[in-house]
mmCIF entry with sequence, helices, sheets and N, C-alpha, C, O atoms, coordinates in Angstrom:
data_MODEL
# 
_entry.id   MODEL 
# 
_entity.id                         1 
_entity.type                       polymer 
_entity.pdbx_number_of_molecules   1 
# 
_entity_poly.entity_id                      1 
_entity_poly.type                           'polypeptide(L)' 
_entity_poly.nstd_linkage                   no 
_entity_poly.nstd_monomer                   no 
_entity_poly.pdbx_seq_one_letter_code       
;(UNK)(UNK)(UNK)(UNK)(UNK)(UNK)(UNK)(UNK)(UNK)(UNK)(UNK)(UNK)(UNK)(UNK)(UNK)(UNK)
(UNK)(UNK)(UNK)(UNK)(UNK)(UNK)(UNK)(UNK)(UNK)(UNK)(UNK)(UNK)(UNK)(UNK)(UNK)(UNK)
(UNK)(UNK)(UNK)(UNK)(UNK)(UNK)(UNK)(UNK)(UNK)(UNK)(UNK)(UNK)(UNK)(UNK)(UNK)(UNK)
(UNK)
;
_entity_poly.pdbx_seq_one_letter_code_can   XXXXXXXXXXXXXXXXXXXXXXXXXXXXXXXXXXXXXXXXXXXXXXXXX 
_entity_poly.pdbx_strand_id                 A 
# 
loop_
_entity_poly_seq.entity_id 
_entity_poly_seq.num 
_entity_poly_seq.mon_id 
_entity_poly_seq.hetero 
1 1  UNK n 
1 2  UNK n 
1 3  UNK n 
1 4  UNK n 
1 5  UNK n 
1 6  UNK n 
1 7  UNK n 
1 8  UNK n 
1 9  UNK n 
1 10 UNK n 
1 11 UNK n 
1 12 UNK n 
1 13 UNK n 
1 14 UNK n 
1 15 UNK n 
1 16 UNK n 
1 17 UNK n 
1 18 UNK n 
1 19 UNK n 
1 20 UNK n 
1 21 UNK n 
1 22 UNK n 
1 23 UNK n 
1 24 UNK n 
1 25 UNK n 
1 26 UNK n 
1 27 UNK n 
1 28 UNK n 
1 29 UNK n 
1 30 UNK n 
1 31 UNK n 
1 32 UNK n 
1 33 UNK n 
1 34 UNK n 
1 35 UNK n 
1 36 UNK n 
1 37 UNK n 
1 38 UNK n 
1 39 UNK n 
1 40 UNK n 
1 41 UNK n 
1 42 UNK n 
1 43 UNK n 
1 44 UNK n 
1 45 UNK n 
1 46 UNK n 
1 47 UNK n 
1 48 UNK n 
1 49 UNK n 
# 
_struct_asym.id          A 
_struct_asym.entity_id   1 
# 
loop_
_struct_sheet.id 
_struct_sheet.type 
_struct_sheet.number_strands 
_struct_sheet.details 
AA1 ? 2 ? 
AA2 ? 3 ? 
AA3 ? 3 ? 
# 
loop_
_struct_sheet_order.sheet_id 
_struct_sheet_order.range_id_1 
_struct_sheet_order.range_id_2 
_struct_sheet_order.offset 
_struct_sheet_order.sense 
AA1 1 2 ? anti-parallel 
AA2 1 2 ? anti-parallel 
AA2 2 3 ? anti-parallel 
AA3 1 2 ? anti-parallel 
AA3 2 3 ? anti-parallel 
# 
loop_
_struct_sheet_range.sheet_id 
_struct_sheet_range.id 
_struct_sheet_range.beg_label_comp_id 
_struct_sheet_range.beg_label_asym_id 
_struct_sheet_range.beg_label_seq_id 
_struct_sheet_range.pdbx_beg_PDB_ins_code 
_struct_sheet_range.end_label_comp_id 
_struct_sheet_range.end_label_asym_id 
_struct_sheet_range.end_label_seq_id 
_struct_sheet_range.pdbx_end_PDB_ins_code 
_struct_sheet_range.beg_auth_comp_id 
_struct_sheet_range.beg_auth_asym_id 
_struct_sheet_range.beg_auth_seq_id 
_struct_sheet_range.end_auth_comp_id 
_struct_sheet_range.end_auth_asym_id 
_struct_sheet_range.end_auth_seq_id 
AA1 1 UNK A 2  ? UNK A 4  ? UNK A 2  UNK A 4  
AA1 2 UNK A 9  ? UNK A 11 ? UNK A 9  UNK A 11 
AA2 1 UNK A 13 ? UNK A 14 ? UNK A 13 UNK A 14 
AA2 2 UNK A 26 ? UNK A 32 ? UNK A 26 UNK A 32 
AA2 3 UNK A 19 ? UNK A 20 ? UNK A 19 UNK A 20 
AA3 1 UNK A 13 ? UNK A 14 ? UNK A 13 UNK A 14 
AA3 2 UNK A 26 ? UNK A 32 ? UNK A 26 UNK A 32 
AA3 3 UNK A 38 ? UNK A 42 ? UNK A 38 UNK A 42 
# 
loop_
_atom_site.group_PDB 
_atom_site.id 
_atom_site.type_symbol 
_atom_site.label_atom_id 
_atom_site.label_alt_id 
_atom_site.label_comp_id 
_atom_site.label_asym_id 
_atom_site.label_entity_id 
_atom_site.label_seq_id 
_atom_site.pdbx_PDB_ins_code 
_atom_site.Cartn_x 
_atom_site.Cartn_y 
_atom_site.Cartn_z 
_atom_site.occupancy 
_atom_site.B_iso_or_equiv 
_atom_site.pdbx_formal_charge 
_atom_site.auth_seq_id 
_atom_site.auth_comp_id 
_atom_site.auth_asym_id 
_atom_site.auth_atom_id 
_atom_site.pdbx_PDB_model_num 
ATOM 1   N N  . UNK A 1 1  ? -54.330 62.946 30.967 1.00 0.00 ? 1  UNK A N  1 
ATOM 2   C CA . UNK A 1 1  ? -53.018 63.017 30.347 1.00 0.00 ? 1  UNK A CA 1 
ATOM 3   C C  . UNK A 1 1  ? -53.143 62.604 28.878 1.00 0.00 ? 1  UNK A C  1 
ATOM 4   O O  . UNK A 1 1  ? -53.687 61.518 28.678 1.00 0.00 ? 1  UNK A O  1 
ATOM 5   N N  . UNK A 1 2  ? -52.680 63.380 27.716 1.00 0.00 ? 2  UNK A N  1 
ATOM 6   C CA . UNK A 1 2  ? -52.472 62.776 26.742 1.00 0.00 ? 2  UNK A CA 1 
ATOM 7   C C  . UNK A 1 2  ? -51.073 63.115 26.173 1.00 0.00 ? 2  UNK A C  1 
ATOM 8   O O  . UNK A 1 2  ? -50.245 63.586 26.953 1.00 0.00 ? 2  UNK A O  1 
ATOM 9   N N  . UNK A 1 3  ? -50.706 62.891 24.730 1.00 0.00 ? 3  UNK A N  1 
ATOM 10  C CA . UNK A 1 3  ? -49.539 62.919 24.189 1.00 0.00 ? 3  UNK A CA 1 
ATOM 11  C C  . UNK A 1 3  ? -49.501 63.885 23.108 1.00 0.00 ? 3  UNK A C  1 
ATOM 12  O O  . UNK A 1 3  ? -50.083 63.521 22.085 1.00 0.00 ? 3  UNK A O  1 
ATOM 13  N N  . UNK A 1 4  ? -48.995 64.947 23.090 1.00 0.00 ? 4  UNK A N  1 
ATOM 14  C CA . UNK A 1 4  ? -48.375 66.396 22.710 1.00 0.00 ? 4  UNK A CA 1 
ATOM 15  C C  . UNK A 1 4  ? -47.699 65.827 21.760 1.00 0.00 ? 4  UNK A C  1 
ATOM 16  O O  . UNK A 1 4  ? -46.887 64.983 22.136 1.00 0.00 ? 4  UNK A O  1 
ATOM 17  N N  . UNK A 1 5  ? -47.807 66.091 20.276 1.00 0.00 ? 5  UNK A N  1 
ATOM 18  C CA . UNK A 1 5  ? -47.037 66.004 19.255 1.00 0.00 ? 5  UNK A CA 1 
ATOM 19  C C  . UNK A 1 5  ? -46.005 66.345 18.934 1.00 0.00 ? 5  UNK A C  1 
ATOM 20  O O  . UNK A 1 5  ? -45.010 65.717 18.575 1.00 0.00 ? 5  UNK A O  1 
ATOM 21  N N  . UNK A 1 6  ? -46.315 67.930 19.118 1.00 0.00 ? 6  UNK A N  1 
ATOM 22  C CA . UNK A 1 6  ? -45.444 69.147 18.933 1.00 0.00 ? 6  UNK A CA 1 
ATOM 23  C C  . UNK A 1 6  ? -44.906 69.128 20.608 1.00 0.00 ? 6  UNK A C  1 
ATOM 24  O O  . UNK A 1 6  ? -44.509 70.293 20.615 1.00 0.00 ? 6  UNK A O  1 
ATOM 25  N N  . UNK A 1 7  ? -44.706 68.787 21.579 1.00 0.00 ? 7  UNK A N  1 
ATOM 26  C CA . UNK A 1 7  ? -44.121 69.029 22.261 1.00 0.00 ? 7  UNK A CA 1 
ATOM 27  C C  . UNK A 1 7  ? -43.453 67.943 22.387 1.00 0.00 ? 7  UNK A C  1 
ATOM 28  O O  . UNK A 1 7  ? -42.230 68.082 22.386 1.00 0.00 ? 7  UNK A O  1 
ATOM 29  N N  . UNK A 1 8  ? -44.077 66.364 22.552 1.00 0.00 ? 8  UNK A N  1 
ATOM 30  C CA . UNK A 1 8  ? -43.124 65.564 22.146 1.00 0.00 ? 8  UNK A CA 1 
ATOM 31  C C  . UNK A 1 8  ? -43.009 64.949 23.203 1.00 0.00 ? 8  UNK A C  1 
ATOM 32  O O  . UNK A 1 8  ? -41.894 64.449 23.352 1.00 0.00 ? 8  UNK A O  1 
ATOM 33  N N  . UNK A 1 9  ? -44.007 64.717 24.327 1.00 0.00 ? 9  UNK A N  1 
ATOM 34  C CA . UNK A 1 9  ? -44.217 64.786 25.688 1.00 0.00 ? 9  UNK A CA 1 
ATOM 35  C C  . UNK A 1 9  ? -45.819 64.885 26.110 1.00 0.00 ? 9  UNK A C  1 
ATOM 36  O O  . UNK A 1 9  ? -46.706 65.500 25.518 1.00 0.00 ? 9  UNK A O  1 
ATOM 37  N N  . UNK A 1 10 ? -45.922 64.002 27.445 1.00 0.00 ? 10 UNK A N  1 
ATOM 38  C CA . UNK A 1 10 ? -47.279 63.612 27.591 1.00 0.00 ? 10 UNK A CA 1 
ATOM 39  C C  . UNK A 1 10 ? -47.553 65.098 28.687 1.00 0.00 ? 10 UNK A C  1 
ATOM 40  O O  . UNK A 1 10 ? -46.627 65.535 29.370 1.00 0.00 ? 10 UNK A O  1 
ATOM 41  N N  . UNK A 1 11 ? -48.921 65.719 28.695 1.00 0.00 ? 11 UNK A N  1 
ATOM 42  C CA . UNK A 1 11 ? -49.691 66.978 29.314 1.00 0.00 ? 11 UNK A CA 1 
ATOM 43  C C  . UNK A 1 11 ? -50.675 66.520 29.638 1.00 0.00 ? 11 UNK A C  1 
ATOM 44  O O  . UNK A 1 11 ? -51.244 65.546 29.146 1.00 0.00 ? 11 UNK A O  1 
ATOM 45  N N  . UNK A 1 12 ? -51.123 67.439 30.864 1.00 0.00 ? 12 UNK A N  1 
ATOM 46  C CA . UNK A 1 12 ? -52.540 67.247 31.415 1.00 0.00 ? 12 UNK A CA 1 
ATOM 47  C C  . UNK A 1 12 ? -53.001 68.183 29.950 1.00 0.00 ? 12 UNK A C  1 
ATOM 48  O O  . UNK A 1 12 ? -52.298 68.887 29.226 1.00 0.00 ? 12 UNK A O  1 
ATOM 49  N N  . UNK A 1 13 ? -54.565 67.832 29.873 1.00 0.00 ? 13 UNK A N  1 
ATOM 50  C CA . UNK A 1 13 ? -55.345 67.948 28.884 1.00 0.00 ? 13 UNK A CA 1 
ATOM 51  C C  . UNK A 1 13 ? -56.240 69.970 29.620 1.00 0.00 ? 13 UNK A C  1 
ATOM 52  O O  . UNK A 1 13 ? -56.819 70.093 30.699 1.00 0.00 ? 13 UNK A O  1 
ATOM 53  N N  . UNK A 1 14 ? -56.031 71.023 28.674 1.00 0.00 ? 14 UNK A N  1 
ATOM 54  C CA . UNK A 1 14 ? -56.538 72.104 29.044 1.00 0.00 ? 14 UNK A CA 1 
ATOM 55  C C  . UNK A 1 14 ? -57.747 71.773 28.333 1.00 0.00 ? 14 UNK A C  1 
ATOM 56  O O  . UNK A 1 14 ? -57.740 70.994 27.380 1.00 0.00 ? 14 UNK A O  1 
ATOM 57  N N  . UNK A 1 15 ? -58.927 72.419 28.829 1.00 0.00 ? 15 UNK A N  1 
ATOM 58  C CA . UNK A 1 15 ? -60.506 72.270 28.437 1.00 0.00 ? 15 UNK A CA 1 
ATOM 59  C C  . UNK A 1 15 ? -60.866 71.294 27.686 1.00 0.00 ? 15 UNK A C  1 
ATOM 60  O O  . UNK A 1 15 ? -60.918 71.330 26.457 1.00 0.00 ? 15 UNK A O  1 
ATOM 61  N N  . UNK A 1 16 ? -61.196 70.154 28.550 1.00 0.00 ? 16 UNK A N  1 
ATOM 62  C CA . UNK A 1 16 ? -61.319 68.412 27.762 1.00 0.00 ? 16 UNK A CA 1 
ATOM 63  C C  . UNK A 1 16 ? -62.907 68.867 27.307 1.00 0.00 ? 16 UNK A C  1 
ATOM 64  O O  . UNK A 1 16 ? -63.621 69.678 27.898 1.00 0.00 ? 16 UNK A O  1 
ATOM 65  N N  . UNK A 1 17 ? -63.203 68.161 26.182 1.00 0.00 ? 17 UNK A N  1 
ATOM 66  C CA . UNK A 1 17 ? -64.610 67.364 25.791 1.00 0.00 ? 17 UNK A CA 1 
ATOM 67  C C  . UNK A 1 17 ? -64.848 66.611 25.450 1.00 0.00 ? 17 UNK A C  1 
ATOM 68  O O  . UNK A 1 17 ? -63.815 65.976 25.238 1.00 0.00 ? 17 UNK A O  1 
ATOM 69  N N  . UNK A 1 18 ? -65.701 66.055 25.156 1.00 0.00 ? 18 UNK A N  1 
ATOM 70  C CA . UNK A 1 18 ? -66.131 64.820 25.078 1.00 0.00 ? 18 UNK A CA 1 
ATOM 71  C C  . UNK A 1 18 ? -66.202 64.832 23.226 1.00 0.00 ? 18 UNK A C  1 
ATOM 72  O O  . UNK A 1 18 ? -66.337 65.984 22.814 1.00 0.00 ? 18 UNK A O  1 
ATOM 73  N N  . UNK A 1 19 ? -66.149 64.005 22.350 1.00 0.00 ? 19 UNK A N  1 
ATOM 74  C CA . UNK A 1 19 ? -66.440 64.016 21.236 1.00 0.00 ? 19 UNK A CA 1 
ATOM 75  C C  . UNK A 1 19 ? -66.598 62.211 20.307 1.00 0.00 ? 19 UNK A C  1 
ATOM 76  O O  . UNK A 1 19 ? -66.092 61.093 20.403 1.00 0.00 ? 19 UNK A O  1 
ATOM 77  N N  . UNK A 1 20 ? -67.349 62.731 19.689 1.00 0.00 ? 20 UNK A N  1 
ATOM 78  C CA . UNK A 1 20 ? -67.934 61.905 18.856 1.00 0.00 ? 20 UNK A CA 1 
ATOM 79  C C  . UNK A 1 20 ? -66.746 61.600 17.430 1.00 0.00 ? 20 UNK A C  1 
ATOM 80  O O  . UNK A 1 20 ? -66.987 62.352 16.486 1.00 0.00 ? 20 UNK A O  1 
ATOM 81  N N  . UNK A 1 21 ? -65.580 60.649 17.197 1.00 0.00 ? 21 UNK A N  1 
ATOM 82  C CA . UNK A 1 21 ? -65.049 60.652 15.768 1.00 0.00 ? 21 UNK A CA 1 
ATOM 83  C C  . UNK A 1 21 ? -66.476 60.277 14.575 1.00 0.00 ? 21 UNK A C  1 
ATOM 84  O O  . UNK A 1 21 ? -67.589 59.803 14.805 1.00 0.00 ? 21 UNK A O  1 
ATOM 85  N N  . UNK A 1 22 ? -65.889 60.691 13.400 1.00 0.00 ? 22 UNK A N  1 
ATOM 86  C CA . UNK A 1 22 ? -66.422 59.702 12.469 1.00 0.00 ? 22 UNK A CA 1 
ATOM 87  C C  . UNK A 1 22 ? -66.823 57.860 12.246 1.00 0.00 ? 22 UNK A C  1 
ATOM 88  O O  . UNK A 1 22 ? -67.793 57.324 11.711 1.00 0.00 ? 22 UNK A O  1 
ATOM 89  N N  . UNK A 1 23 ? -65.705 57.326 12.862 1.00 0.00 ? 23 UNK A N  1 
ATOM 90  C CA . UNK A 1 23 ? -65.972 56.083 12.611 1.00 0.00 ? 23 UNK A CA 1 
ATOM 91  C C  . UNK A 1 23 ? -66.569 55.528 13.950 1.00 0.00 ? 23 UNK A C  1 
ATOM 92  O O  . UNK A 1 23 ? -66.572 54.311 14.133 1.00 0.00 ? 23 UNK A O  1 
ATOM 93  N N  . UNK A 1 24 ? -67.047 56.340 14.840 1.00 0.00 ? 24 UNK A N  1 
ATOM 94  C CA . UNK A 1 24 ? -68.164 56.232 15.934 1.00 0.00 ? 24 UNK A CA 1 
ATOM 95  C C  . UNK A 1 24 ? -67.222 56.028 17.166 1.00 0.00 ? 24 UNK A C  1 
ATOM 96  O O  . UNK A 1 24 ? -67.789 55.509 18.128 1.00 0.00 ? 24 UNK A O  1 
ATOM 97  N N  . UNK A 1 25 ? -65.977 56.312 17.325 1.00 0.00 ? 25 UNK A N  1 
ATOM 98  C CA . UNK A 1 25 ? -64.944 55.625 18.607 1.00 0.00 ? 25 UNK A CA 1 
ATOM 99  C C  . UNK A 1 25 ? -65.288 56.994 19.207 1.00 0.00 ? 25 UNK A C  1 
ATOM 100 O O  . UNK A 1 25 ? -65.891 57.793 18.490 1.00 0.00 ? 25 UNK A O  1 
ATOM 101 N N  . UNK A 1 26 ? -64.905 57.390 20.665 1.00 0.00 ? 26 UNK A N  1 
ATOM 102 C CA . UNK A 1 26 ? -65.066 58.085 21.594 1.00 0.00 ? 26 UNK A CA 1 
ATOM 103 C C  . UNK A 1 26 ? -63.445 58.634 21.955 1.00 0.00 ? 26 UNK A C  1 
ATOM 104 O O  . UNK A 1 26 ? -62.394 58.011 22.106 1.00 0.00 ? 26 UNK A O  1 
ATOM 105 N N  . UNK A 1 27 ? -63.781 60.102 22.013 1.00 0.00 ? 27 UNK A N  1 
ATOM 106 C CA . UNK A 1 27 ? -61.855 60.297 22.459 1.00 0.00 ? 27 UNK A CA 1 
ATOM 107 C C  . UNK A 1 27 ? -62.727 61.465 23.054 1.00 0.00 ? 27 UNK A C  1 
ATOM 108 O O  . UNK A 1 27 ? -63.873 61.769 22.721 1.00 0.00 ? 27 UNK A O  1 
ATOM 109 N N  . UNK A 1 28 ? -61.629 62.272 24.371 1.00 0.00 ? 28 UNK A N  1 
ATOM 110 C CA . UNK A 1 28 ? -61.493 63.709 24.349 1.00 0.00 ? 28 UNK A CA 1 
ATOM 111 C C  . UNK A 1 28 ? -60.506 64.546 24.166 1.00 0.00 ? 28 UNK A C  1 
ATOM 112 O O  . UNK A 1 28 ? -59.372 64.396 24.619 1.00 0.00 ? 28 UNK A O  1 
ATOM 113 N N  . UNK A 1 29 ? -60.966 65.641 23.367 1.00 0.00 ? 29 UNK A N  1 
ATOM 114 C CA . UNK A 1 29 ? -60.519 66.365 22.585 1.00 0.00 ? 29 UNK A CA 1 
ATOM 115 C C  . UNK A 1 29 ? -60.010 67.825 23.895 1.00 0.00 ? 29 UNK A C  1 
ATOM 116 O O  . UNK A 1 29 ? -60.607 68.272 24.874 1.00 0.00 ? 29 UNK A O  1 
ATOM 117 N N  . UNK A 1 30 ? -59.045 68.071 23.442 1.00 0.00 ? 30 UNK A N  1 
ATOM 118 C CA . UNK A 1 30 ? -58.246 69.727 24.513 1.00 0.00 ? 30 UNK A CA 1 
ATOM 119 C C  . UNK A 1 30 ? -57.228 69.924 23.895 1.00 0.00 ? 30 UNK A C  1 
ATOM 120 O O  . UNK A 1 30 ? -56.853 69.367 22.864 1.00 0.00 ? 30 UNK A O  1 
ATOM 121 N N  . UNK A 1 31 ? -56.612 70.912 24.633 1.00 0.00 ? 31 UNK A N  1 
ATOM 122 C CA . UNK A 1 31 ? -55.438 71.622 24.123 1.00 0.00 ? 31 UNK A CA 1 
ATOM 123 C C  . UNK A 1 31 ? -54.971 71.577 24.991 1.00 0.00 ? 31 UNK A C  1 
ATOM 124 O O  . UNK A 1 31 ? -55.599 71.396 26.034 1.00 0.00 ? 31 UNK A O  1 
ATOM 125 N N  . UNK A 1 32 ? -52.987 71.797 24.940 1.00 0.00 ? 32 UNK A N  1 
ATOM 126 C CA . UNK A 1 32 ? -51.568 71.447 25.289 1.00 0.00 ? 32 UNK A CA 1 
ATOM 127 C C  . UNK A 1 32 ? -51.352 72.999 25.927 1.00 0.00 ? 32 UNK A C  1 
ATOM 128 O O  . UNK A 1 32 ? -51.169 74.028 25.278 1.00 0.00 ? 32 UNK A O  1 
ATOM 129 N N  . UNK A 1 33 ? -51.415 72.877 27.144 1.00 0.00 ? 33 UNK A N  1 
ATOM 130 C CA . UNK A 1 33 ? -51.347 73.777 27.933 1.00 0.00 ? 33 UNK A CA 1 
ATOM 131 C C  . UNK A 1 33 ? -49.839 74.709 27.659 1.00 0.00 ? 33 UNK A C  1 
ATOM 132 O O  . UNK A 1 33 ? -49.868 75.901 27.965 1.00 0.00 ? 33 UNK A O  1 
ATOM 133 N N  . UNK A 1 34 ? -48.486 74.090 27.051 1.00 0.00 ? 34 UNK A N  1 
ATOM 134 C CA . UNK A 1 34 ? -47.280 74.601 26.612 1.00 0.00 ? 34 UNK A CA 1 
ATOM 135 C C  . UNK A 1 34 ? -47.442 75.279 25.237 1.00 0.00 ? 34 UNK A C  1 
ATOM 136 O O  . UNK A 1 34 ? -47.142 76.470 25.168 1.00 0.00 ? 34 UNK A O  1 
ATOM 137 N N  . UNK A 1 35 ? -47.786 74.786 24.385 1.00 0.00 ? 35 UNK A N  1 
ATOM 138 C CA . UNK A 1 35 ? -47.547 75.027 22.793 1.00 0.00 ? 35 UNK A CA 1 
ATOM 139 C C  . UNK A 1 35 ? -49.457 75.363 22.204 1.00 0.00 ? 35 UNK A C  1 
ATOM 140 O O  . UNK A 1 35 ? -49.447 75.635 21.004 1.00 0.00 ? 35 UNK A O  1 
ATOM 141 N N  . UNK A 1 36 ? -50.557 75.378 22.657 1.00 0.00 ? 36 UNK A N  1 
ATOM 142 C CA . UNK A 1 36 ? -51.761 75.636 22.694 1.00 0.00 ? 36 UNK A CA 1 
ATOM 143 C C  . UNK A 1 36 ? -52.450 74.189 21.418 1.00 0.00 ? 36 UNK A C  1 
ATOM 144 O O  . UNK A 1 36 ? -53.605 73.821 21.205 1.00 0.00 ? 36 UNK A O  1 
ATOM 145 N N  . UNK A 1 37 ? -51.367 73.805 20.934 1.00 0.00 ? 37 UNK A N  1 
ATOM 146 C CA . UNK A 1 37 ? -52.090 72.514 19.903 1.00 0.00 ? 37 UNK A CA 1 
ATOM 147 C C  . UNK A 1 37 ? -53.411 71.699 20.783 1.00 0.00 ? 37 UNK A C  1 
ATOM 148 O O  . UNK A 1 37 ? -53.725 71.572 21.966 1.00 0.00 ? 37 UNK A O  1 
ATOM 149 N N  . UNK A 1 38 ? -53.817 71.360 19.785 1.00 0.00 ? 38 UNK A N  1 
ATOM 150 C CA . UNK A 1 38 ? -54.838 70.221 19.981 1.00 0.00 ? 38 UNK A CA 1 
ATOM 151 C C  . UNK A 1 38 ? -54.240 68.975 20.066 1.00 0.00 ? 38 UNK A C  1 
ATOM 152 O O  . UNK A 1 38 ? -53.377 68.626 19.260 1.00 0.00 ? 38 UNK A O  1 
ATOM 153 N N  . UNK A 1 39 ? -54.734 68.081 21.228 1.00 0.00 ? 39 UNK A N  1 
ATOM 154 C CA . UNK A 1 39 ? -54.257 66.972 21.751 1.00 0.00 ? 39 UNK A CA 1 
ATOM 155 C C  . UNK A 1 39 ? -55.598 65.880 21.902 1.00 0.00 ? 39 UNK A C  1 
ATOM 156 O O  . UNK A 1 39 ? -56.601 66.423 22.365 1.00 0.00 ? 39 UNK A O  1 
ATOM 157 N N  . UNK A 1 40 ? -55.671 65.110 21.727 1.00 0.00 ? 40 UNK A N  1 
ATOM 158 C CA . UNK A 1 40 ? -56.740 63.810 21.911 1.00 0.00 ? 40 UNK A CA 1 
ATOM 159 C C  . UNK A 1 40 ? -55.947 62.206 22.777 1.00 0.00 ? 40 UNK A C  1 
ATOM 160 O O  . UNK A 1 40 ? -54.860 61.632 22.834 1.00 0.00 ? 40 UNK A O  1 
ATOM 161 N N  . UNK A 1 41 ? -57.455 62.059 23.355 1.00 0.00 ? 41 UNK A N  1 
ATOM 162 C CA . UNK A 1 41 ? -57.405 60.960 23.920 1.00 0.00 ? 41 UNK A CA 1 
ATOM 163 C C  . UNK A 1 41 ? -58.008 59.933 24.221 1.00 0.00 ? 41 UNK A C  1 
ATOM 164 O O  . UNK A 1 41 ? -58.779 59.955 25.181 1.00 0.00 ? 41 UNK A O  1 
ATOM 165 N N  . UNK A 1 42 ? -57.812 58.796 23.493 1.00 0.00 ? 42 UNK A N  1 
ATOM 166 C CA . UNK A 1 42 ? -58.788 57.712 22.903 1.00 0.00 ? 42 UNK A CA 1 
ATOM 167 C C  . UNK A 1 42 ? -59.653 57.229 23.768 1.00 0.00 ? 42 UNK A C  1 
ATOM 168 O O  . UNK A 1 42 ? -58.966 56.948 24.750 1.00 0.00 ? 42 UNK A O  1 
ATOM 169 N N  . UNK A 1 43 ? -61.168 56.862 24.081 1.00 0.00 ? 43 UNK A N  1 
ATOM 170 C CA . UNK A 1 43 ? -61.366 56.412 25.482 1.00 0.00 ? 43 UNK A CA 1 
ATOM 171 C C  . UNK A 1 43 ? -62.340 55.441 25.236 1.00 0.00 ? 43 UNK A C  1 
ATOM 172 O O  . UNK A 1 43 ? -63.481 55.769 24.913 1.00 0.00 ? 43 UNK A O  1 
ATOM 173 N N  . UNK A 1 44 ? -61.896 53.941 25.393 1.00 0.00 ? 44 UNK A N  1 
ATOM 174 C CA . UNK A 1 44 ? -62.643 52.714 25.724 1.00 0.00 ? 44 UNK A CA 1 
ATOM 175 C C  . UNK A 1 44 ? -63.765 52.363 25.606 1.00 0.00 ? 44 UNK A C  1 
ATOM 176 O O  . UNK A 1 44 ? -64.244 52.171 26.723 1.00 0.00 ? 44 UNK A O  1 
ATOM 177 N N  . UNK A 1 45 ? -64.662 52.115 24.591 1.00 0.00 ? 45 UNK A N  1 
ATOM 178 C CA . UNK A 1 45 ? -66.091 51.795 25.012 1.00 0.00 ? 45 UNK A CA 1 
ATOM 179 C C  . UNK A 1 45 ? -65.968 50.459 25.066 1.00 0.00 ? 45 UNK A C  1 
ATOM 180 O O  . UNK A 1 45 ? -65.197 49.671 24.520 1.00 0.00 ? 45 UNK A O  1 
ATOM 181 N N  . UNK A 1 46 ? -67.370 50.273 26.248 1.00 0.00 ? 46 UNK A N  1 
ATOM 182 C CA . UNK A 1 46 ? -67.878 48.702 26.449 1.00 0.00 ? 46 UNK A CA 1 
ATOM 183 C C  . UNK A 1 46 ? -68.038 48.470 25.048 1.00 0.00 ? 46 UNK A C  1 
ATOM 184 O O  . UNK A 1 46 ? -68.482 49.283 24.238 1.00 0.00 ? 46 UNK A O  1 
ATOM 185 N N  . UNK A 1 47 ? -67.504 46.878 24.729 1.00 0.00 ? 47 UNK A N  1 
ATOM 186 C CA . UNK A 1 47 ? -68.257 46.143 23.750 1.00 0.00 ? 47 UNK A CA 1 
ATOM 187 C C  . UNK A 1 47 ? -69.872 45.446 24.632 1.00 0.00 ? 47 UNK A C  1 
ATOM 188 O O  . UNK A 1 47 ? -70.045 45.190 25.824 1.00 0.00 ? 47 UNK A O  1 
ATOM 189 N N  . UNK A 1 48 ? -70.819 45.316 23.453 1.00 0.00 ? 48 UNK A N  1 
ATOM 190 C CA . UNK A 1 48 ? -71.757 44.606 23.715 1.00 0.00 ? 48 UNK A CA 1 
ATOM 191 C C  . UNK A 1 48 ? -71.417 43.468 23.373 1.00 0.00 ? 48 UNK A C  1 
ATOM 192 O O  . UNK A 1 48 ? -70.802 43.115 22.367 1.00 0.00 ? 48 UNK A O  1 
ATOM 193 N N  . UNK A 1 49 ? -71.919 42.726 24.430 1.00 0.00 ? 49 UNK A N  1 
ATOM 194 C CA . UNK A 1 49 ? -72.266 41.203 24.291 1.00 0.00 ? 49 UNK A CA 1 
ATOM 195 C C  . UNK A 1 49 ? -73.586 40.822 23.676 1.00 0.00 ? 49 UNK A C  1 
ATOM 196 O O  . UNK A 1 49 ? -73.890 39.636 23.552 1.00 0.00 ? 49 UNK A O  1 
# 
């Protein structure tokens, strides 16, 4: 599930991947099955101890 901008409303995620940002955080990246936008979704990495 992520959150649709343009729709304005949370969607299951159409063709998720995995991706790498710039500042090294982890999200996956798909598109909004209603309106075809691109949608992301931030995802947790372990901190090291």
């Amino acid at each position: 599930m992520a959150y649709c901008v343009k729709c304005k409303k949370k969607v299951n995620v159409e063709n998720p991947q995995e991706v790498t940002l710039k500042n090294g955080k982890k999200a996956i990246k798909g598109t909004c099955p209603y309106c075809k936008g691109t949608v992301y979704v931030f995802v947790k990495t372990k901190v090291a101890q």
